[in-house]
Steps between C-alpha positions, in 0.01 A plus 500: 500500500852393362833687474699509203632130441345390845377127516210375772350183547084495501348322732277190393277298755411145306232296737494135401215325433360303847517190260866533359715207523820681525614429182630738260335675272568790206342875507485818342522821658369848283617812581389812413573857538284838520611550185413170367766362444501161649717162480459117572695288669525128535589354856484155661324449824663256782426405861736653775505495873726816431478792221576883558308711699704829367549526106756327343551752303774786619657842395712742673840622519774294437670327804158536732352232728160425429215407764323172368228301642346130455208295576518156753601373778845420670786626267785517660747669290561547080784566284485729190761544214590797707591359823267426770182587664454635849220484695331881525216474749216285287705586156815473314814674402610396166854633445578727185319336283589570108305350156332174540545204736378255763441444878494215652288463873577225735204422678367213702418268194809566286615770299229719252666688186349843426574736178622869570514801165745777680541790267738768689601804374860656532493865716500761296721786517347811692350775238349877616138413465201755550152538435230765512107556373351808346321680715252578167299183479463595137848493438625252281737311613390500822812343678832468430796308606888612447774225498850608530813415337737179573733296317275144551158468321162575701189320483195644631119506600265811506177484597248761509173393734212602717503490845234196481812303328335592171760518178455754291867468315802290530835516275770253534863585362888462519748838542845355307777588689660846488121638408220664712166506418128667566237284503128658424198337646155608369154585689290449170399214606350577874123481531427826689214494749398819733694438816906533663673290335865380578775408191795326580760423253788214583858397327622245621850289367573194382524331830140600563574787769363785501744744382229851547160599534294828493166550560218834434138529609251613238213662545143424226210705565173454386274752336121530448498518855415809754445570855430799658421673866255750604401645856172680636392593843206250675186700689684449873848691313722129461641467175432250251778339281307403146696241267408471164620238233464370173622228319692380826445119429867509282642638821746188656533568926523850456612680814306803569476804771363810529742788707276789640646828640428791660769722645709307681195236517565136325341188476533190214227302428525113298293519231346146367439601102385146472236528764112371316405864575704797468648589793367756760688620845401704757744705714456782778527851430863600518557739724632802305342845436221507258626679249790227423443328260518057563718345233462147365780335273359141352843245386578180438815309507666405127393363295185642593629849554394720189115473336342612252392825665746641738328821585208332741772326709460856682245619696450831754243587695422835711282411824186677582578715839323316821291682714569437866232237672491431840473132552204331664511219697312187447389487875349844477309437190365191652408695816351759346259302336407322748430792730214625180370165561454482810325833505288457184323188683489703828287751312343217261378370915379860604779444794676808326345844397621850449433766777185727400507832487309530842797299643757692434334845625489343835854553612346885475197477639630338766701771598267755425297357715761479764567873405129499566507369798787713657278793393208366640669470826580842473160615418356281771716658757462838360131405519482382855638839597232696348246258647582689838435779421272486159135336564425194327321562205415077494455438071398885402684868629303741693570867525435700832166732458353295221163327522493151384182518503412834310458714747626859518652650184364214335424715183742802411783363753492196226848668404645585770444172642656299179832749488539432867469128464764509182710697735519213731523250244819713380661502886429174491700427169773701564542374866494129291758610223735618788533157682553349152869414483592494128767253409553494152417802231327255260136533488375178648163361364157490736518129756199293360155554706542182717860619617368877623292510867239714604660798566761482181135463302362763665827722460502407088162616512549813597790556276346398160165710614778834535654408203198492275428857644785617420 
């Protein structure tokens, strides 16, 4: 890129042929421009131990050193039409040089000539210069540049570019003294792709400084594009972040999170809108009451930041309320089941059984029996009493004045002899029934036969033979 009047050398690299001979030789050199525009040049081609390393070919102000440079080996000095050179590290300071002329090196093998085009430029006078861009990248023009007055003229660059270096207008001009000017650049010509894009536009003067610059971003969205956000509640109460797309392919990086809220509750998730699948995340279950609602807010940074349907970018979701359950340890599960285990196979074996009815009465019969047996000590005390003073009957009762045998009153003292008998029986009973000390009020069942002894089977006797005359 050139300034207004501003001359630069280009830089040509010619490799000889591994056969030359040194001798001279004619070429021709084409250039051409973007535009194409192009021109030829004829140049002669000699061999050198020395040539220049920088270009030749100078501008600048007028009365400014210049930095130069040269290939070989040994030079110990040079003298220009400008005074001479001083050694500057590896290079050269050439001395105001102004239009054409010569240097001349002294180096170890004599003295080498070299050409030199110096085109230098006298300062120009200092002029109020500003410019700005519309912010509307519509607008046309898009930039402009004011120059102010002065009494000496003004020459001037403007270029309007991208921030890739990109042109897309440049104007050249001159301001004649004692004038001021606006200069109008145009963005008709910029090629306008979705994205941020930077324009810069530059003015710079005739000695090829920049005299301003100003620079505005611009942002191109796409459309035919959407992406959207949507939330539901997973079967253990987490939260599920759905993304859907379409047409995201045109998208270009596109920088994407999702905010969710609740309350006072917030958390951002990046969203990949590029992912092969749409995008699914899982969170926790804020903790908030149930009846708030959880928020979701889907952007994107420009240019990237307005679809085709803004209304899904929002999502809201009310949770269902959790009913409270007690937590259960691994370790007890696992015990648990082993314990059924253990004691399904111990029945499986026979080594485990439940307890039969019979087994369980015998906590009670035991101690009715030892109830039992307390009364039979009773009775057999009570009885070893009587046995002083009542005759032993051995396994049947007697009654005084009755006839085993038959005897007397064998016929109509039948009676007499039976109600005397029961009589004794019912002495008998009630002498029993007094030694029995009754412990509980509950009716307690008959012992089996095998638990009762002679006399308790002889007393039960008795008793069911008055009950079943009564």
């Amino acid at each position: 890129m050139l300034a207004w009047n501003e001359w630069r050398g280009l830089p040509i690299d010619l490799v000889p042929d591994s056969g030359w001979d040194h001798s001279t030789f004619q070429v021709q050199l084409r250039f051409t421009d973007a535009g194409g525009n192009f021109r030829v040049v004829d140049v002669s081609i000699i061999h050198s131990d020395y040539s220049w390393a920088s270009s030749p070919v100078m501008w600048g102000a007028l009365g400014d050193d210049k930095l130069v440079s040269f290939h070989g080996e040994q030079i110990n000095g040079g003298t220009a039409n400008s005074g001479n050179l001083s050694s500057y590290g590896q290079d050269w300071l050439l001395p105001a040089p102004d239009g054409d002329g010569e240097i001349t090196l002294a180096t170890s093998t004599g003295s080498i000539t070299l050409w030199y085009s110096a085109h230098m430029q006298a300062s120009t006078t200092v002029r109020s210069i500003s410019c700005a861009l519309d912010t509307n990248q519509s607008a046309d023009p898009l930039a402009s540049c004011a120059i102010g007055n002065n009494t000496t003229p003004f020459d001037w660059t403007a270029i309007l570019r991208t921030s890739d270096g990109s042109i897309i207008e440049q104007l050249s001009g001159t301001v004649s003294g004692g004038q001021q000017a606006t200069v109008n650049l145009s963005g008709s010509n910029w090629q306008r792709t979705a994205g941020v894009h930077t324009l810069t536009v530059l003015l710079y003067n005739s000695d090829g400084g920049l005299a301003t610059s100003a620079s505005q971003d611009y942002v191109i969205r796409a459309t035919g594009w959407n992406v959207g956000v949507t939330l539901e509640e997973a079967s253990d109460g987490r939260v599920n972040v759905l993304i859907s797309r379409e047409n995201q392919q045109i998208l270009d990086s596109p920088h994407c999170k999702v905010t969710l809220s609740q309350g006072n509750w917030e958390k951002t998730l990046q969203i990949d809108v590029m992912a092969s699948i749409s995008p699914k995340l899982t969170i926790d279950r804020p903790a908030g009451p149930a009846d708030l609602p959880v928020n979701a807010l889907l952007t994107c940074e420009p240019p990237w930041d307005i679809d085709d349907d803004l209304g899904d970018n929002n999502a809201s979701l009310i949770l269902k309320a959790q009913t409270s359950i007690i937590p259960v340890d691994s370790d007890l599960l696992y015990g648990a089941g082993a314990t059924i285990v253990v004691v399904g196979v111990l029945y499986l074996l026979g080594l485990l059984r439940p307890a039969s009815a019979a087994e369980k009465s015998q906590p009670t019969r035991r101690s009715q029996k030892s109830r039992g047996g307390d009364t039979r000590r009773k009775q057999q005390a009570a009885v070893s009493q009587e046995e002083d003073i009542a005759p032993d009957y051995d396994s049947e009762i007697h009654l005084d004045g009755v006839d085993s045998e038959g005897g007397e009153g064998s016929g109509g003292s039948g009676d007499a002899a039976r109600q005397e008998e029961e009589s004794v029986v019912e002495d008998l009973s009630d002498m029993q029934e007094s030694l029995i000390e009754v412990e509980e009020p509950t009716v307690v069942d008959e012992p089996p036969e095998e638990e009762l002894d002679e006399f308790e089977r002889r007393l039960r006797d008795l008793r069911l033979r008055r009950q079943n005359r009564e």
